[in-house]
C-alpha positions as CSV (number, residue, x, y, z in Angstrom):
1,X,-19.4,1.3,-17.0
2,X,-15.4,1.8,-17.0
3,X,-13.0,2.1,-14.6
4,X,-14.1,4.8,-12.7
5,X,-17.9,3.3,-12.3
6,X,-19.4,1.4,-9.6
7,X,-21.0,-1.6,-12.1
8,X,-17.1,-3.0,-12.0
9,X,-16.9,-6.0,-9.5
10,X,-15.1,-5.2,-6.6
11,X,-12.4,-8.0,-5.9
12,X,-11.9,-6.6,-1.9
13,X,-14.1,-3.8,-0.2
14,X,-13.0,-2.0,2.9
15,X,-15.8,-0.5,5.2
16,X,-14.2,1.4,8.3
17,X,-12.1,-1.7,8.3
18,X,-9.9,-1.6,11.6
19,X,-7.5,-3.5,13.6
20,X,-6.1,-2.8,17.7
21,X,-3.9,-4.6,19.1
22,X,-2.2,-4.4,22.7
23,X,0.0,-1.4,21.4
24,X,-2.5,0.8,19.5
25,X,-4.7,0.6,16.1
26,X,-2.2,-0.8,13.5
27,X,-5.5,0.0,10.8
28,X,-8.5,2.4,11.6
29,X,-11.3,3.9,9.7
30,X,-10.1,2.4,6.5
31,X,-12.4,2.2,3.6
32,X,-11.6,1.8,0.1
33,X,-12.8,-1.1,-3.2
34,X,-10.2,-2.9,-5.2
35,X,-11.7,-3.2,-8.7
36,X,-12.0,-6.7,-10.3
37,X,-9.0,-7.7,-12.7
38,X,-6.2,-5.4,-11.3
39,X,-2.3,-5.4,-10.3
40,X,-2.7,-3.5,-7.2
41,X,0.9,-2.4,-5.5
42,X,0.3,-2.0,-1.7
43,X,2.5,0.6,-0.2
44,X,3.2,1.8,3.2
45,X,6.4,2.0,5.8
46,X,6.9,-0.7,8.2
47,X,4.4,-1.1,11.0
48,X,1.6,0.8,8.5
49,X,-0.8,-2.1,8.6
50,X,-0.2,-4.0,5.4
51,X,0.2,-7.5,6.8
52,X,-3.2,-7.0,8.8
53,X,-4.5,-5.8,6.0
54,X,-3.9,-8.7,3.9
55,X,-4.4,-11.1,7.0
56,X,-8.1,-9.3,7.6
57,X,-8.6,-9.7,3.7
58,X,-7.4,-13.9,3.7
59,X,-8.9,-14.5,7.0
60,X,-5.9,-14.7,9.4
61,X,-7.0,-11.7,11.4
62,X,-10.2,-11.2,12.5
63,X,-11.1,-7.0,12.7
64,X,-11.7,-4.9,15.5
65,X,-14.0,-2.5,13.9
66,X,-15.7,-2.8,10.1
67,X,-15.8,-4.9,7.7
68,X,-14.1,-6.4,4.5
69,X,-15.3,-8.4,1.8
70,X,-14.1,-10.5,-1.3
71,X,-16.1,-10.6,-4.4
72,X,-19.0,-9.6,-1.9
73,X,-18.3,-12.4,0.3
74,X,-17.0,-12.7,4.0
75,X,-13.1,-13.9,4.4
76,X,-13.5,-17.2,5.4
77,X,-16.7,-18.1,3.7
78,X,-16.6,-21.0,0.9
79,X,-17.1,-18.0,-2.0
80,X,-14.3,-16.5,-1.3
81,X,-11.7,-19.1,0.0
82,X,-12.8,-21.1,-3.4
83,X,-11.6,-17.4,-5.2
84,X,-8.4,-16.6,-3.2
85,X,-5.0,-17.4,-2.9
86,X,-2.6,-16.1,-0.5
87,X,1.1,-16.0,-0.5
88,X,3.6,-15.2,2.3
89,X,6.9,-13.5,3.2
90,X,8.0,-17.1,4.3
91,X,6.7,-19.0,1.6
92,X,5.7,-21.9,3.6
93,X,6.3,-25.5,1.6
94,X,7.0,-29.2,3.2
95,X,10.6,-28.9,2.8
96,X,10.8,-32.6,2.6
97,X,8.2,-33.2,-0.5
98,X,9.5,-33.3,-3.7
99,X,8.2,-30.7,-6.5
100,X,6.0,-33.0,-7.8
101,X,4.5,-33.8,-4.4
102,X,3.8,-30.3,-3.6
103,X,2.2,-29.9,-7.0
104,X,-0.1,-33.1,-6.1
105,X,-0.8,-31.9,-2.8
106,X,-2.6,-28.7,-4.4
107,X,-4.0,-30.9,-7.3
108,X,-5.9,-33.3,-4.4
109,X,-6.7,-30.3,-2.0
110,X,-8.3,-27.6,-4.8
111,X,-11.2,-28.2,-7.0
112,X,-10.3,-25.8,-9.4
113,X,-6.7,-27.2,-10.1
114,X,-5.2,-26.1,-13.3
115,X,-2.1,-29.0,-13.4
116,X,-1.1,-27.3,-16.9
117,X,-0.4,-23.5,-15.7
118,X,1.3,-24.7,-12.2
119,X,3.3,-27.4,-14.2
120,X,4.5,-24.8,-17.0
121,X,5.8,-22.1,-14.2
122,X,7.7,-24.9,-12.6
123,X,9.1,-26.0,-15.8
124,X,10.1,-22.7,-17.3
125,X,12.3,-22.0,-14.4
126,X,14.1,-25.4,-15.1
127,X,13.2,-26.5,-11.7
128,X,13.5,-30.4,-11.4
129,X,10.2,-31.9,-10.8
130,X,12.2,-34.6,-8.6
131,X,13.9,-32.3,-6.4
132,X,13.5,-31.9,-3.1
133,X,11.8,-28.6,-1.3
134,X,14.7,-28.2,0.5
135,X,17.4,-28.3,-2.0
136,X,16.1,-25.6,-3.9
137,X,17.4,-22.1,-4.3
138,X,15.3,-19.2,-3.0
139,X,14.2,-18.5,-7.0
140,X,13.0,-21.9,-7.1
141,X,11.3,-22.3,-3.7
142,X,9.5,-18.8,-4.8
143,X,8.5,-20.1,-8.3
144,X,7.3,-23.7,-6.6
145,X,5.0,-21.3,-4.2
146,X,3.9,-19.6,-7.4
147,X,3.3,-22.5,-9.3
148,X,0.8,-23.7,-6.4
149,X,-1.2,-20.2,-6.1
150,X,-1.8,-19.8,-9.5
151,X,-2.5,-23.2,-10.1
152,X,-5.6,-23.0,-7.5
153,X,-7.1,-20.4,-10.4
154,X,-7.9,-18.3,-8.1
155,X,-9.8,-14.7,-8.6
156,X,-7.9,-13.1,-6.3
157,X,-4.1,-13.2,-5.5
158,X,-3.0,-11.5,-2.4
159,X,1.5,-11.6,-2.2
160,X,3.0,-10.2,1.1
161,X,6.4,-9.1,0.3
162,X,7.0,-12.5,-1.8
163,X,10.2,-11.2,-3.2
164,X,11.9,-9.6,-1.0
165,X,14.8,-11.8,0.0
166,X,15.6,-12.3,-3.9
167,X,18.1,-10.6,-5.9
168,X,17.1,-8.4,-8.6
169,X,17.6,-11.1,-11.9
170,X,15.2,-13.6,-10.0
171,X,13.1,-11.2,-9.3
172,X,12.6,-10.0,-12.3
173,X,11.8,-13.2,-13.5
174,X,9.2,-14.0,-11.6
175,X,7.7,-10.9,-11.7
176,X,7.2,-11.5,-15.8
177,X,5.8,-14.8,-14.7
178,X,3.2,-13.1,-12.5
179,X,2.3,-10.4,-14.9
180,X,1.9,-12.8,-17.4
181,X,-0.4,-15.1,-15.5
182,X,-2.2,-12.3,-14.0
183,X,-3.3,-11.5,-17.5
184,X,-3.8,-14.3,-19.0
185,X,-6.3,-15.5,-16.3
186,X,-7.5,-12.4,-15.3
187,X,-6.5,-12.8,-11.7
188,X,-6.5,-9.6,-9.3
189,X,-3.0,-9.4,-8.0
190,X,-2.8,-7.2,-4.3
191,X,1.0,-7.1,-3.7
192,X,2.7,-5.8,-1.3
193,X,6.7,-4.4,-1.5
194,X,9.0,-2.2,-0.1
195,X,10.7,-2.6,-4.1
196,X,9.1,0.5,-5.3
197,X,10.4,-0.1,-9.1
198,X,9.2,-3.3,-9.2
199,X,5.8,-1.7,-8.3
200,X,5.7,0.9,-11.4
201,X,6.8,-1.8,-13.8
202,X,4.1,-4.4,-12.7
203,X,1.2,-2.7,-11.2
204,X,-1.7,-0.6,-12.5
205,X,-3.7,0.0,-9.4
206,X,-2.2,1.7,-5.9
207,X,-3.3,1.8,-2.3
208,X,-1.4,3.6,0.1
209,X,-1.7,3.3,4.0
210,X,-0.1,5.8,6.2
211,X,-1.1,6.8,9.6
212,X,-3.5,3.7,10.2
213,X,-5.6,4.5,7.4
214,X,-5.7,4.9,3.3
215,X,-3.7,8.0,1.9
216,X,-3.7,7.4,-1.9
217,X,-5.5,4.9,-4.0
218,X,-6.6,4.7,-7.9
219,X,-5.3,3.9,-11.3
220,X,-1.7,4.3,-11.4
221,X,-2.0,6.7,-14.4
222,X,-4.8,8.9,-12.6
223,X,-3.0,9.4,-9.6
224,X,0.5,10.2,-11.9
225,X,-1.8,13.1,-13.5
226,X,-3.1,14.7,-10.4
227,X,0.4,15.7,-9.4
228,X,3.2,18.0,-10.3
229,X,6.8,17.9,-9.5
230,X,8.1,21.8,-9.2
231,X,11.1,23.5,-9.5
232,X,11.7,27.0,-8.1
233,X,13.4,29.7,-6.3
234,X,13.9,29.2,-2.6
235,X,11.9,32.4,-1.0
236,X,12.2,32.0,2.5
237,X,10.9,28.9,5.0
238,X,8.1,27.6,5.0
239,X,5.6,26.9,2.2
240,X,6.2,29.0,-0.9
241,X,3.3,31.8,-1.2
242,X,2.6,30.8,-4.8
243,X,1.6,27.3,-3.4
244,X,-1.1,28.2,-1.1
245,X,-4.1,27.6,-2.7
246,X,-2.8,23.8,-3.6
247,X,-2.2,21.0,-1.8
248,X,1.5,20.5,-1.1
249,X,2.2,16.6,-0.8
250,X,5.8,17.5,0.2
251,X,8.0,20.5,-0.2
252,X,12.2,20.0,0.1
253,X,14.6,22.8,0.0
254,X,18.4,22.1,-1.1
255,X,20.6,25.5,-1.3
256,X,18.9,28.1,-3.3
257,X,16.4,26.2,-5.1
258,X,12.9,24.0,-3.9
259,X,11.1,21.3,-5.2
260,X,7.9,20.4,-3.9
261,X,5.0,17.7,-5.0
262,X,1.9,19.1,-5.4
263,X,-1.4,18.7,-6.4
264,X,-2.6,21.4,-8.3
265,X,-5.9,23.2,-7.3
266,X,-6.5,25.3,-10.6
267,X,-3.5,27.1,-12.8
268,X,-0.6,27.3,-11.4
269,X,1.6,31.0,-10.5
270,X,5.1,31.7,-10.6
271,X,8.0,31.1,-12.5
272,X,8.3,27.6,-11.4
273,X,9.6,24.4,-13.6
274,X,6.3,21.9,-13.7
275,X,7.8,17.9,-14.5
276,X,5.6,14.7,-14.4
277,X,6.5,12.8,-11.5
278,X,7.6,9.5,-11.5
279,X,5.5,6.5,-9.5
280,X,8.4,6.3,-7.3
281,X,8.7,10.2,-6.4
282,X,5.3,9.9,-5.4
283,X,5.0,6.9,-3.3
284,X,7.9,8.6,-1.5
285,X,6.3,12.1,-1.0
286,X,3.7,10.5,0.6
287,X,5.6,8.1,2.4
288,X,7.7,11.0,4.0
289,X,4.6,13.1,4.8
290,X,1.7,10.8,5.9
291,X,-0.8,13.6,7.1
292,X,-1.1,14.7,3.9
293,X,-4.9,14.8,3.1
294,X,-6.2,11.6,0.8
295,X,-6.5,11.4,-3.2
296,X,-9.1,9.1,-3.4
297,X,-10.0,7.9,-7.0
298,X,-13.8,7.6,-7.9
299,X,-12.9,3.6,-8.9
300,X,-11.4,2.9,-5.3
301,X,-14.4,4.8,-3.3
302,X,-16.8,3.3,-1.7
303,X,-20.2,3.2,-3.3
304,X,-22.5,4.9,-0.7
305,X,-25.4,2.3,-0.8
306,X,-23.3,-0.2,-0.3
307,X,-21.6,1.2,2.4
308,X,-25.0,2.6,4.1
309,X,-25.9,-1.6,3.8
């Protein structure tokens, strides 16, 4: 089956996955399947829960309510910490190892070491194999940390905010250095960023948290399609009458005109101007409005048998 079928593996599943801590439920009731083979962009504001997601997924958080798997298996388990690799904000590396010792540290503590594909990210960065951890720049302390999670071949690739502290060149860099891998192993990349246009040029897959729980999720080209950016006359407050019957992801007056994201519900009325929207104008629509019911796409739901087992 394609995309939108249930016979694709799924890299994580969520069931009613949830997380409390002393000040409230940072995740709750959240369910969704990544598909196999994706670049999946993980978006939500700070304090939405997409660190304890990621920790639930890699086994650093244990959850409250529900469960989560990997490639069917439990975080933790053998299966799946032989199929994932998990990279930081803080990038941790023993600043006091060379390049060449962190590479032989992975090489000695992974099975699966590929010595080529870690060796050839290092190398293309012009990063000296003899230097040490801590002389290198930010770039090159990033790329090292790459070098060692894709050099563990893993199935699964789960980045929290890895780029965040770099400026725009590096990042662009090493974001062609992740695509590329990605496809050339096949690897399911789960990134998270506040960068939203390095999202739409890298990722074909979105989840979206908001309000504890999953708001938008689906092929990044499904989800574009199921929304409409309008242009119209401003009528009065509220919602504009020839909107009711859709669902209005946000609405935004500015002097005598309104724009407002929608998803359409049949034809639409009025003498409105109808634009595709870009990634970024609907992460941000959402963002801004976070009870705004869920778009769900058949390939990120939940297959009810397996849920119901």
């Amino acid at each position: 089956m394609g995309h939108g079928g249930f016979a694709e593996e799924s890299a994580i599943e969520a069931h009613g996955l949830g997380k409390r801590y002393r000040r409230g439920w940072a995740l709750k009731d959240c369910s969704f399947r990544l598909p196999a083979g994706r670049v999946c962009g993980l978006v939500g504001a700070n304090g939405a829960g997409k660190t304890t997601l990621m920790g639930m997924a890699v086994n650093l958080l244990k959850p409250t309510t529900g469960t989560v798997r990997v490639f069917g298996a439990a975080p933790g388990s053998t299966e799946a910490n032989r199929r994932t690799a998990f990279l930081a904000q803080e990038k941790p590396l023993f600043r006091r190892f060379t390049v060449a010792e962190i590479l032989r540290v992975g090489r000695e503590l992974n099975p699966r070491w590929d010595q080529k594909t870690a060796e050839e990210i290092v190398r293309s960065g012009d990063v000296p194999f003899t230097a040490r951890i801590s002389t290198l720049s930010g770039g090159q302390r990033t790329r090292v940390a790459f070098a060692l999670a894709f050099g563990r071949r893993p199935d699964l690739l789960v980045l929290d905010e890895p780029m965040s502290d770099l400026d725009p060149l590096v990042r662009h860099e090493l974001m062609s250095v992740l695509t590329a891998e990605a496809a050339e192993h096949g690897t399911t990349v789960l990134i998270s960023s506040h960068l939203l246009a390095d999202l739409e040029d890298i990722c074909d897959y979105l989840i979206v948290i908001a309000s504890g729980g999953v708001r938008l999720a689906g092929e990044v080209d499904a989800l574009l399609a199921a929304h409409t950016l309008l242009t119209g006359a401003r009528t009065g407050a509220g919602v504009h009458q020839d909107l009711a019957r859709h669902t209005v992801v946000e609405s935004r007056a500015s002097g005598p005109q309104v724009t407002a994201l929608v998803r359409p519900d049949g034809p639409l009325v009025g003498t409105w101007q109808a634009d595709t929207p870009t990634l970024e104008e609907v992460l941000l629509a959402y963002l801004r409005s976070p009870d705004t019911p869920p778009l769900i796409s058949p390939s990120a739901r939940i297959d009810p048998n397996t849920a119901a087992a």
